[in-house]
C-alpha positions in Angstrom: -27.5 -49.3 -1.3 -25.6 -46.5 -2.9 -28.1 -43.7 -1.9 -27.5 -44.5 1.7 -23.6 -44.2 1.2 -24.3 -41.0 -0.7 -26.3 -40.1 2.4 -23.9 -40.5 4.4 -21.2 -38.9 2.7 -23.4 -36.1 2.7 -23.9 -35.7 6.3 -20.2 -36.2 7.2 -19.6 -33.3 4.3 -22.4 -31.1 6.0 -20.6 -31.3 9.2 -17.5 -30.3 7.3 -18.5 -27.5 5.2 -20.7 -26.3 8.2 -17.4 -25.9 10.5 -16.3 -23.8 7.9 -18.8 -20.8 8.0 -18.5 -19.6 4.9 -21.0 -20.0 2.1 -18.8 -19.4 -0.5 -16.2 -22.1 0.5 -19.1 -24.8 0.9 -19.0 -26.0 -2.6 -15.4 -26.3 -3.3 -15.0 -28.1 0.2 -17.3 -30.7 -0.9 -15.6 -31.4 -4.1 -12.4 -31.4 -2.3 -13.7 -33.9 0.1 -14.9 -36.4 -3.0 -12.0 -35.7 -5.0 -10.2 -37.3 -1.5 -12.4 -40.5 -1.7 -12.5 -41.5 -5.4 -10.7 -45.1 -5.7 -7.8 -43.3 -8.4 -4.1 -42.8 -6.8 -3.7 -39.7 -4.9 -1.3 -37.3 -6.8 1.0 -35.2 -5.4 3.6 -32.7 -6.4 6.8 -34.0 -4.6 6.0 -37.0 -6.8 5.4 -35.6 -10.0 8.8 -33.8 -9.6 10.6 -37.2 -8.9 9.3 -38.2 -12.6 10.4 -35.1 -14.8 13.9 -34.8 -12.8 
């Protein structure tokens, strides 16, 4: 069941990094794009800045 998830996760990420046109951006987009959808907390820096204030 997991290969077909990772199927489709590929094709949405092919439609992705195709829109982008540029080879050289293809591999980064698709590591942004599964950095996005792993189940950890999304970080940001607004929040990170509340902390150490």
């Amino acid at each position: 069941m997991a290969t077909g998830l990772e199927a489709r996760f590929e094709k949405y990420c092919a439609g992705i990094v195709g829109a982008l046109a540029h080879a050289d951006r293809a591999q980064p987009a698709r590591w942004y794009l599964k950095g996005l959808m792993l189940p950890e907390e999304r970080k940001w820096s607004q929040g990170q800045v509340l902390l150490f204030a």
